[in-house]
N, C-alpha and C positions, 0 to 999 in steps of 0.2 A: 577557423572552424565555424560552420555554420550552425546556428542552434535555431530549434525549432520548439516551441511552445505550445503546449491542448490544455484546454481550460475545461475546468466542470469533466472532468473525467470521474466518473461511479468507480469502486472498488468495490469488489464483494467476493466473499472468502468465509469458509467453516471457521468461525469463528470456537473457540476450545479445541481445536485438533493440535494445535502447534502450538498457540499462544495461548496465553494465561494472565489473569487479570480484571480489570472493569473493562468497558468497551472501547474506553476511550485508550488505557493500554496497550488492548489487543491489535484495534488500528496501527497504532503507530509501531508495536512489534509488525505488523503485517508489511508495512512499509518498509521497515528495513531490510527482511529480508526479501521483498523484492529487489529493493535496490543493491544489494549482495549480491543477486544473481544477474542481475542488467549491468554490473560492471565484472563480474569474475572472466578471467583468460581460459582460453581462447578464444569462446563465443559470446563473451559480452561485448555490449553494444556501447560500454563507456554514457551508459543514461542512467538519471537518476530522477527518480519522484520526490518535488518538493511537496508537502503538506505547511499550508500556511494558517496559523493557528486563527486568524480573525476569519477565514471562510470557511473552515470545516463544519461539517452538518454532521454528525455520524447516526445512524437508525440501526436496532438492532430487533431481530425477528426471530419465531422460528416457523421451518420450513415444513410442508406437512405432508415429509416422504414416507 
């Protein structure tokens, strides 16, 4: 299998729509369930996002829709 790696990839996401918690929480619930649906059958892609704990930045804002 051939695997391909992206470095410095942004996430950003409504933060309290789905997940619940400090930011640092939310993040990482957010990441799971991407990676739930980047592997779910039939149309998952069998890809996962690793989050590696010594390079994470996380910034949390609000939007002023």
């Amino acid at each position: 299998m051939k695997t391909i790696t992206i470095r410095r990839l942004d996430l950003q996401f409504d933060a309290g729509q789905i997940t619940k918690g400090s930011t640092e929480q939310q993040a990482r619930q957010a990441l799971d369930l991407i990676n739930l649906t980047l592997q779910r059958e039939p149309f998952g892609l069998g890809a996962q996002l690793f989050a590696h704990r010594d390079e994470i930045e996380v910034e949390s804002g609000e939007n002023s829709d």
